[in-house]
Backbone as ProteinMPNN parsed JSONL, in Angstrom:
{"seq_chain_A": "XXXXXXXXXXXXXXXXXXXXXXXXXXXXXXXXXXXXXXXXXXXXXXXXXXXXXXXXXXXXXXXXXXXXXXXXXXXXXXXXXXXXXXXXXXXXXXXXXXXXXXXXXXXXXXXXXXXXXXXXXXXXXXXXXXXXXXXXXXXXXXXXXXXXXXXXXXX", "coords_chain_A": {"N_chain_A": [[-23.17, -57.118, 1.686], [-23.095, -56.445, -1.577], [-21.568, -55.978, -4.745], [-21.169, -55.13, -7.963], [-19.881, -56.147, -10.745], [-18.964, -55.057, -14.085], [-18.344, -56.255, -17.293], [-17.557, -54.458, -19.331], [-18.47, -54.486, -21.904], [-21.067, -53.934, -22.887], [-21.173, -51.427, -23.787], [-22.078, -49.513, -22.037], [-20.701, -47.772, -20.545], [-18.353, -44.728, -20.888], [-15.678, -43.953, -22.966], [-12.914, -42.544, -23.379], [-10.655, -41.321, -25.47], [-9.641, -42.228, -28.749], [-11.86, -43.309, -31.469], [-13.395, -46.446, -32.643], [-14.574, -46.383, -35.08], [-13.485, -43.957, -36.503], [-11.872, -40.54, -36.9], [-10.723, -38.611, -34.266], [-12.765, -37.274, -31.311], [-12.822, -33.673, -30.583], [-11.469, -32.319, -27.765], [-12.821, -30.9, -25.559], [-12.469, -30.071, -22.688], [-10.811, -27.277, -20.615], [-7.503, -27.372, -19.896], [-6.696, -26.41, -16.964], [-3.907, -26.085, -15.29], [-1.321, -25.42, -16.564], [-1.234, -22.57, -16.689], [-1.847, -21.394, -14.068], [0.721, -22.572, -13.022], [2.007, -20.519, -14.171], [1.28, -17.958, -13.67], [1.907, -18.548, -10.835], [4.711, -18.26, -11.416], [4.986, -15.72, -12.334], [3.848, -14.417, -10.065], [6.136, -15.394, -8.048], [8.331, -13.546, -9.379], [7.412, -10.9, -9.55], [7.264, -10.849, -6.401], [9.905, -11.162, -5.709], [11.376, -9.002, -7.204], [9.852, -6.812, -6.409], [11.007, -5.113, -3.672], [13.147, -4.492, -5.197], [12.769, -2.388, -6.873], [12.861, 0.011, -5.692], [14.61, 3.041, -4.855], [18.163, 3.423, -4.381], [19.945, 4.135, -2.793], [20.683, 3.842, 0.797], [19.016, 5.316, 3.053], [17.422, 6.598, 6.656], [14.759, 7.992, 6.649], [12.564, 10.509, 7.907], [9.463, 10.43, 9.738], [6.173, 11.354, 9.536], [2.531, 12.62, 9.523], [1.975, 13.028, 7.042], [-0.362, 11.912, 3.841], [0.116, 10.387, 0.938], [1.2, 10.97, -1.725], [-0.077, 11.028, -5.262], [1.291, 10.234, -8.286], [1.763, 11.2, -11.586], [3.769, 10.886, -13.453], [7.325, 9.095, -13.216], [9.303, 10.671, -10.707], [12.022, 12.999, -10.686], [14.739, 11.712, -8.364], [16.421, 12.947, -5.582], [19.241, 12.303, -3.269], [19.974, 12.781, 0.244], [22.227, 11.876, 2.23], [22.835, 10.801, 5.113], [25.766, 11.559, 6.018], [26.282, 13.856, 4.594], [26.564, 13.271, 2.025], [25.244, 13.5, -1.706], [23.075, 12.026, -3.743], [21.861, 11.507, -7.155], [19.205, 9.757, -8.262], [20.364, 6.856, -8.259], [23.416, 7.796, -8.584], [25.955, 9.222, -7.659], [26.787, 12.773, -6.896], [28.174, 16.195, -7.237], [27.253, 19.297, -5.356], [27.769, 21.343, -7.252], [27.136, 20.192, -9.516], [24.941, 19.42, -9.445], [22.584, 20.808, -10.566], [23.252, 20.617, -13.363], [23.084, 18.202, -13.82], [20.448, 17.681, -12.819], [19.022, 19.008, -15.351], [19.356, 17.546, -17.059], [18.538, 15.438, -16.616], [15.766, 15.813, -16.757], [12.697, 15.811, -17.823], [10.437, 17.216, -18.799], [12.002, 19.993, -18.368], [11.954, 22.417, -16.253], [9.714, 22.064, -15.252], [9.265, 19.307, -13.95], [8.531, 17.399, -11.536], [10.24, 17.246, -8.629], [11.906, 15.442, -6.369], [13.321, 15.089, -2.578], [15.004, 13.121, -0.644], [16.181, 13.631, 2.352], [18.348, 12.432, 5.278], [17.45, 11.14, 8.143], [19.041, 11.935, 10.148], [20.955, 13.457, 8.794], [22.056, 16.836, 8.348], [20.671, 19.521, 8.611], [21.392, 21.865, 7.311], [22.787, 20.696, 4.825], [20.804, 19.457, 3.68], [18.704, 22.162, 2.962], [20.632, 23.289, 1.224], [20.683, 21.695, -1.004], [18.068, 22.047, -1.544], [17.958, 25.236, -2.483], [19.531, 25.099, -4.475], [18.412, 23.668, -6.319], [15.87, 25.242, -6.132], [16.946, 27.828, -7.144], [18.077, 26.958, -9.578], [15.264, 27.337, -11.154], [13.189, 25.081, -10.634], [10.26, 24.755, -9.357], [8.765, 22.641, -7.846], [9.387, 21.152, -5.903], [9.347, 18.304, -3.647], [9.612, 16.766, -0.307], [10.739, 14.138, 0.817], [8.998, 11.739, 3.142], [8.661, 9.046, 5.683], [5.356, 7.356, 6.417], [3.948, 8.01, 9.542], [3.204, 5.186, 11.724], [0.374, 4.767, 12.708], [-1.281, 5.731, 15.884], [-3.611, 4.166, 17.948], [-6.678, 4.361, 19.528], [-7.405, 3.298, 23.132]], "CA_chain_A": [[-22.658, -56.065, 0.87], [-22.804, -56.732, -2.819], [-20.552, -54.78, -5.977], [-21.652, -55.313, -9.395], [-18.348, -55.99, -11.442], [-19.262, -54.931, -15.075], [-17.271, -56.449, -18.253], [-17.071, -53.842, -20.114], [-18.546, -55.178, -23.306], [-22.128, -53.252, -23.351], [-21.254, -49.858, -24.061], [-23.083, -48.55, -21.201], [-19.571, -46.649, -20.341], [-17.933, -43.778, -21.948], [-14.694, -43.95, -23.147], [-12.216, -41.194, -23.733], [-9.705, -41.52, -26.41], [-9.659, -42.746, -30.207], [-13.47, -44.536, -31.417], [-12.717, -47.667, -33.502], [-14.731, -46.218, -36.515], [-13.317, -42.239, -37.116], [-11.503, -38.985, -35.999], [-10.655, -38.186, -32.93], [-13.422, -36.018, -31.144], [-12.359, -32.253, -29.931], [-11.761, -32.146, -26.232], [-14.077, -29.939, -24.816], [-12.114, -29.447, -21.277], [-9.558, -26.801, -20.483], [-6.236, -27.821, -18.702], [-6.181, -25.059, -15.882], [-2.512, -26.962, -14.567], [-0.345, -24.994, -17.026], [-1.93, -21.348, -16.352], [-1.633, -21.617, -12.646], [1.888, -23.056, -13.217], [2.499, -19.542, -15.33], [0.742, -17.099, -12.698], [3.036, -18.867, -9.804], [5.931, -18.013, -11.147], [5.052, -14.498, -12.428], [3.879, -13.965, -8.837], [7.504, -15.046, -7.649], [8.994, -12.55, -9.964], [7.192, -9.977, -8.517], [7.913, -10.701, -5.194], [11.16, -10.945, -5.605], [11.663, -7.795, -8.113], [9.293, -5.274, -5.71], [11.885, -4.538, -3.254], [14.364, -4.232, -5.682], [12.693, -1.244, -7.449], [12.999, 1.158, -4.74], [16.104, 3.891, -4.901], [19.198, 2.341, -3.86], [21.086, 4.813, -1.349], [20.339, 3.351, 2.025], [18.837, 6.216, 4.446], [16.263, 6.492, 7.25], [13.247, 8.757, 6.446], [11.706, 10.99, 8.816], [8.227, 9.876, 10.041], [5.263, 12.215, 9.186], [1.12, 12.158, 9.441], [0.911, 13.47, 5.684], [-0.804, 10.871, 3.107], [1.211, 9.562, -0.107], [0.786, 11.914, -3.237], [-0.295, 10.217, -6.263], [1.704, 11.146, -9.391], [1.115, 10.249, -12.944], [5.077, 10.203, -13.685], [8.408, 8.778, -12.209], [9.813, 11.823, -10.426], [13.658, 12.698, -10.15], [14.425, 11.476, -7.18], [17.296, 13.022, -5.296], [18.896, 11.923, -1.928], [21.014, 13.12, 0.751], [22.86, 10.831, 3.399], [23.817, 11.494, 6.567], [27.716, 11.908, 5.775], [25.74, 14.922, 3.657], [26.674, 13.062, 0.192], [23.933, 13.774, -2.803], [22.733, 11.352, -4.795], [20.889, 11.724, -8.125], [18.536, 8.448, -8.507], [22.007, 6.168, -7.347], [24.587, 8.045, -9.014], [26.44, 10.382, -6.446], [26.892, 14.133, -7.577], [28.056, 16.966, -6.237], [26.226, 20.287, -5.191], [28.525, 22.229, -7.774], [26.733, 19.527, -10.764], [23.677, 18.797, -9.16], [21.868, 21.563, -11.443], [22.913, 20.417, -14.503], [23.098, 16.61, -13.918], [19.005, 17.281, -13.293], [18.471, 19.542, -16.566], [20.017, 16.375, -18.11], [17.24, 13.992, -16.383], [14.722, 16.496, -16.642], [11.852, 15.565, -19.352], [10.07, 18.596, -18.854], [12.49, 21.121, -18.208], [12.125, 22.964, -15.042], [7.947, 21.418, -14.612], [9.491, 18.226, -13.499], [8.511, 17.098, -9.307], [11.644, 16.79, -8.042], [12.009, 14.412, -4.542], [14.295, 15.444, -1.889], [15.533, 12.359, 0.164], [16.651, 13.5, 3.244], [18.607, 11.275, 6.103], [17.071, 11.546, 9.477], [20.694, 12.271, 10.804], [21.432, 14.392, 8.001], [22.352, 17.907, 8.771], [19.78, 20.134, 7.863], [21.613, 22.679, 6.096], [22.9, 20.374, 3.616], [19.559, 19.507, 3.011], [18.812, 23.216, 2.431], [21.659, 23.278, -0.092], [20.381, 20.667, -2.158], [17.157, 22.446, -2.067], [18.081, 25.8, -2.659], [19.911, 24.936, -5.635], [17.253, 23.364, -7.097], [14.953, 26.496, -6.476], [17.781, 28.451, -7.935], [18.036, 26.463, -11.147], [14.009, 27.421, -11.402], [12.539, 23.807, -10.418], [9.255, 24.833, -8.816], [7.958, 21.536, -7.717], [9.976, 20.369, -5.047], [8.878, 18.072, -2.519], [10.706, 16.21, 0.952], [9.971, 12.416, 0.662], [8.956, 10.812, 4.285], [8.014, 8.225, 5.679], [4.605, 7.371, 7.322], [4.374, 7.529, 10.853], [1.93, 4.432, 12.464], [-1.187, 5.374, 13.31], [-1.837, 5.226, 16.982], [-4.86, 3.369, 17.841], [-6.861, 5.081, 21.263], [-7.743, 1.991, 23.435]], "C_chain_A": [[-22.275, -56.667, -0.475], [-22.367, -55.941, -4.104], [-20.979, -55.756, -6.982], [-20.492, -54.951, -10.313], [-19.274, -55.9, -13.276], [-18.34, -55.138, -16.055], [-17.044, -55.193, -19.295], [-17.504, -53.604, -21.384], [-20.195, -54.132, -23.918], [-22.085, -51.988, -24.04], [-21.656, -48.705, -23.321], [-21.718, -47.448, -21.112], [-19.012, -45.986, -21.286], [-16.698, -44.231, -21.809], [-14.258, -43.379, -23.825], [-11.279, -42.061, -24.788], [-10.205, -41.5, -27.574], [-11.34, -43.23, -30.076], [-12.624, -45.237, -32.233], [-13.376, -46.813, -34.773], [-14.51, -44.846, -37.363], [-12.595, -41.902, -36.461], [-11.924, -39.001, -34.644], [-11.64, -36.911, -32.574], [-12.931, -34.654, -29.938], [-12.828, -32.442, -28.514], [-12.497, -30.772, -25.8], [-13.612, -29.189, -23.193], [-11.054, -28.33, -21.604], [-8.809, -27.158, -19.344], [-6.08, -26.549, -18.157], [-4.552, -24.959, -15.624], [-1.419, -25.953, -15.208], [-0.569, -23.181, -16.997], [-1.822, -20.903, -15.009], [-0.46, -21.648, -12.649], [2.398, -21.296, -13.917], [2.004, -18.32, -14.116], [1.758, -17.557, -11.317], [3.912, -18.139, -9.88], [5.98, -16.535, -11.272], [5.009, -13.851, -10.645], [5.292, -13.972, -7.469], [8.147, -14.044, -8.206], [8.791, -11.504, -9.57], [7.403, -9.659, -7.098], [9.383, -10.774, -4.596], [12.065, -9.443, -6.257], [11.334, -6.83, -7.172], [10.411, -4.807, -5.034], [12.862, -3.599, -3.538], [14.429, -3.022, -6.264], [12.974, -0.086, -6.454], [14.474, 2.04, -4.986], [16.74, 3.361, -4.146], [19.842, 3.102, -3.145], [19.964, 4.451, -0.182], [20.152, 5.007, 3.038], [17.375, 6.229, 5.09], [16.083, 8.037, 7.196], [12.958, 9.221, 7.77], [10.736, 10.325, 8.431], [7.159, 11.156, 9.817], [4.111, 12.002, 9.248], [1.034, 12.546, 7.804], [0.901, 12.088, 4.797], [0.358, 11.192, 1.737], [0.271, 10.526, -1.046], [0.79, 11.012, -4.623], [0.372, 11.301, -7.379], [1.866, 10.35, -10.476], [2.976, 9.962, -13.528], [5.937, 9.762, -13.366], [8.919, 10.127, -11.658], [11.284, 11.722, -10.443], [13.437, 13.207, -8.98], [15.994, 12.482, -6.894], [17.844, 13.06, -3.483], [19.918, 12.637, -1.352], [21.518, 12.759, 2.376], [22.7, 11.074, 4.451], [25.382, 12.192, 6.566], [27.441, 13.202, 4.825], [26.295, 14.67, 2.061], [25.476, 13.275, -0.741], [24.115, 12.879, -3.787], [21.71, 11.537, -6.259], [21.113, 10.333, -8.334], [20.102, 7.504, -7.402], [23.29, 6.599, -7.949], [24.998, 9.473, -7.856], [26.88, 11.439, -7.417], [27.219, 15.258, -6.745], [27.425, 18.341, -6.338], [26.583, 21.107, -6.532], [27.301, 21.554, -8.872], [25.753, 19.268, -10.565], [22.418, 19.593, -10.66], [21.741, 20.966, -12.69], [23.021, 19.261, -15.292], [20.82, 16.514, -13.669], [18.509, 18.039, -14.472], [19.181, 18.203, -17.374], [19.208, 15.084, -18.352], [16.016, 14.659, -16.574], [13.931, 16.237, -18.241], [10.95, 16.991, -19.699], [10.742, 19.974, -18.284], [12.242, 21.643, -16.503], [10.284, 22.465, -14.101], [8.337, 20.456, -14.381], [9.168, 18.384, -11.892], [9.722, 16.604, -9.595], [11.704, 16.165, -6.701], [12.949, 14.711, -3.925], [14.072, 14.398, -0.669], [15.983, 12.712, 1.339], [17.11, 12.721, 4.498], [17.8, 11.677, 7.068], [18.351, 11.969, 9.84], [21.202, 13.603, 9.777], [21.389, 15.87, 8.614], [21.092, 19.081, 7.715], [19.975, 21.429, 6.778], [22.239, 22.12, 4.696], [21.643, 19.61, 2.528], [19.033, 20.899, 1.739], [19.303, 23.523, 1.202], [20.951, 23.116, -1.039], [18.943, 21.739, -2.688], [17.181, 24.042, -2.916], [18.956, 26.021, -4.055], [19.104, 24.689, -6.449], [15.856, 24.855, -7.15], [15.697, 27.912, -7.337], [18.137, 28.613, -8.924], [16.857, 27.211, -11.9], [13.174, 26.463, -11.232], [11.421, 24.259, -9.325], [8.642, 23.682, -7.939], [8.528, 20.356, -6.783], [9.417, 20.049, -3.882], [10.075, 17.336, -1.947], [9.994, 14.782, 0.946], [10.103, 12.184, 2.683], [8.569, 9.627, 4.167], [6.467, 8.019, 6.258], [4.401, 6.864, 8.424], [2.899, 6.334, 10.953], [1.186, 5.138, 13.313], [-1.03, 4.503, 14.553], [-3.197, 4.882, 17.575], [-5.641, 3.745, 19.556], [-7.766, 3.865, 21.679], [-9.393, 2.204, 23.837]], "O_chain_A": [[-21.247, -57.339, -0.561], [-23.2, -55.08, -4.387], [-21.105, -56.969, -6.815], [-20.163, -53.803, -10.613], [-20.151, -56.725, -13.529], [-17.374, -54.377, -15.997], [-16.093, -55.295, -20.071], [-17.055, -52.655, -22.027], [-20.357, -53.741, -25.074], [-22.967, -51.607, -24.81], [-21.662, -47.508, -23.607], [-21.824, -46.341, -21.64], [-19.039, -46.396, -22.446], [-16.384, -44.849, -20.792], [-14.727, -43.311, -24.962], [-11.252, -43.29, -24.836], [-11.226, -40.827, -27.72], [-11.947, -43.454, -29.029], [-11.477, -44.918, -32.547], [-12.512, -46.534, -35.604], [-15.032, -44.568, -38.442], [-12.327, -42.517, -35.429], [-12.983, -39.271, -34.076], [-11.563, -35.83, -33.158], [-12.764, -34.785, -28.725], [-13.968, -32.637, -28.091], [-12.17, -29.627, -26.111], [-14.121, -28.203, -22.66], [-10.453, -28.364, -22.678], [-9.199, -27.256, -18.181], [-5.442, -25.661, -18.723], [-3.976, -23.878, -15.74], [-0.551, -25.597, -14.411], [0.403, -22.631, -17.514], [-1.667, -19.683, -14.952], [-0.064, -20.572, -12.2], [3.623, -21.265, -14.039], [3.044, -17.77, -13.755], [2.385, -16.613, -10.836], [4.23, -17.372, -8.972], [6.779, -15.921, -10.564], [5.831, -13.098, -10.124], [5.497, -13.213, -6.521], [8.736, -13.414, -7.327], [9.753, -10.86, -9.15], [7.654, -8.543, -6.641], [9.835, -10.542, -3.475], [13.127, -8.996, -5.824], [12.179, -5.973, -6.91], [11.028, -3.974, -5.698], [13.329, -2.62, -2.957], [15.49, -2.408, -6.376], [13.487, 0.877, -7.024], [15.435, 1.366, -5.356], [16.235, 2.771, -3.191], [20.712, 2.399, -2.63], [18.757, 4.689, -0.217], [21.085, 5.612, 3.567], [16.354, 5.983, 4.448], [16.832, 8.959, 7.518], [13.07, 8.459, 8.73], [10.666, 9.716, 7.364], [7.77, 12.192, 10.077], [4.025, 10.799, 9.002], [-0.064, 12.338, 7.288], [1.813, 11.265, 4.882], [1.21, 12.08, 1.692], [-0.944, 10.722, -1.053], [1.784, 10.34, -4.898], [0.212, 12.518, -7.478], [2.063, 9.135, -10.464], [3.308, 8.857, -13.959], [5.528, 9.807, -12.206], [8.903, 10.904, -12.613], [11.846, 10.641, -10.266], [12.777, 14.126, -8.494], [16.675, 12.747, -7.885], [17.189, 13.607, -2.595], [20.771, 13.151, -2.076], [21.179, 13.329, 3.413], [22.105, 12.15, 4.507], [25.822, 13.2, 7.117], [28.445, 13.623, 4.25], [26.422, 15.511, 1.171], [24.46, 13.111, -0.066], [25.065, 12.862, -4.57], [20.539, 11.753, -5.949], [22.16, 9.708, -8.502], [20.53, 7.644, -6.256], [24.252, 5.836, -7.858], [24.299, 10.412, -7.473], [27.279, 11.162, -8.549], [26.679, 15.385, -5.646], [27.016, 18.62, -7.465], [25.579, 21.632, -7.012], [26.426, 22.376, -9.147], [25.221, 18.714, -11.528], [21.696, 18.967, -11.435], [20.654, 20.731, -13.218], [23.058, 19.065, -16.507], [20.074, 15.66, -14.15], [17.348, 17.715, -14.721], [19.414, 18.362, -18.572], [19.077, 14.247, -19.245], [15.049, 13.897, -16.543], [14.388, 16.402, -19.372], [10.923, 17.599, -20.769], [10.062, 20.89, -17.821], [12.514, 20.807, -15.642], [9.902, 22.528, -12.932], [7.29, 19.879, -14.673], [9.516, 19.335, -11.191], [10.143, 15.835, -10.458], [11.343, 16.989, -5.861], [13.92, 14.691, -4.681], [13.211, 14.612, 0.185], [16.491, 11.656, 1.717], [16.121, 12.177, 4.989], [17.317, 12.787, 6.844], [18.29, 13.09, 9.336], [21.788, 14.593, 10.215], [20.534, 16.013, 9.488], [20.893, 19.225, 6.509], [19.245, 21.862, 5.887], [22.256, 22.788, 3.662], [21.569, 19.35, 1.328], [18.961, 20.887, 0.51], [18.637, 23.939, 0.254], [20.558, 23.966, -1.837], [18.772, 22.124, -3.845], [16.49, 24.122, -3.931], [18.98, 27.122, -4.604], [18.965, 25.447, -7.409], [15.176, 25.211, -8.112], [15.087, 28.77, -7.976], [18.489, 29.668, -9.452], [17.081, 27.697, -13.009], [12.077, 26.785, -11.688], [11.839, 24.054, -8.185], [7.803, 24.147, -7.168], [8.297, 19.148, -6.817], [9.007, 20.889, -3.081], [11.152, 17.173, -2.519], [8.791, 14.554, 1.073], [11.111, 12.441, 3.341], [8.209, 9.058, 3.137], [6.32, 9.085, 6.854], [4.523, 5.659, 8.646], [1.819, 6.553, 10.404], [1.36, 5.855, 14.298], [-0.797, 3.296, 14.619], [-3.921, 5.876, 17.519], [-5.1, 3.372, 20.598], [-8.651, 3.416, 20.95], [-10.076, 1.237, 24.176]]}, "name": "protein", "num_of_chains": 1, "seq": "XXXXXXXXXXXXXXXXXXXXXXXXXXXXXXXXXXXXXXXXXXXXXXXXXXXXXXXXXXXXXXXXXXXXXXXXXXXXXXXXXXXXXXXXXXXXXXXXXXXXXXXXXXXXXXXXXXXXXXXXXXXXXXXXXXXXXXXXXXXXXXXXXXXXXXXXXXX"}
């Protein structure tokens, strides 16, 4: 087994850096390392942020077969506990102000979708309430947020 040690001295090899007789010539590679490094962390930010966007009163959702409605704006959301408290977005409100705490969030006036949160536990006439106020105001466009039930799978 024989290796061929080469001095160095011919030129046959390239060598990066400075030449002895000019200007430095334009690197030609791109450093991926710092781009990657920049996409990482965005991708932590996101995974740490998603959660966080969600409406902040804690209640469990009925289960439902209907599919997820696509909508081109944020909707006002509005929720209602179990203990039958009402939330607008996370600020608590009561039925008396609810009306004119959403003509206050309302961008389009009474054409706004409005979301109705309901608890699972919640009492269904204070559901009602909430809603019936809102159809009372004139808010046309009220829907009941669920959740989706898991698909059962036939063996």
């Amino acid at each position: 087994m024989a290796m061929a040690v080469s001095s160095g001295g011919g030129g046959g090899g390239r060598r990066r850096g400075r030449r002895r007789g000019g200007g430095s010539k334009p690197m030609s590679e791109i450093n991926v390392t710092p781009m990657v490094d920049v996409m990482l962390v965005l991708l932590i930010i996101f995974m740490v942020a998603a959660p966080l966007m969600t409406v902040g009163v804690p209640i469990e959702l009925p289960q439902t077969q209907a599919k997820q409605l696509n909508t081109e704006q944020k909707p006002i959301t509005i929720s209602v506990t179990n203990e039958g408290a009402i939330f607008l977005g996370d600020n608590p409100v009561t039925l008396e102000d609810l009306t004119t705490q959403v003509a206050a969030v309302a961008v389009n006036g009474t054409e706004d979708r409005i979301y109705v949160r309901g608890d699972l536990a919640a009492n269904y006439g204070s559901v009602m309430q909430v809603m019936g106020a809102l159809s009372g105001a004139g808010y046309a466009k009220i829907g009941l947020i669920t959740e989706q039930a898991a698909q059962q799978q036939d063996q």
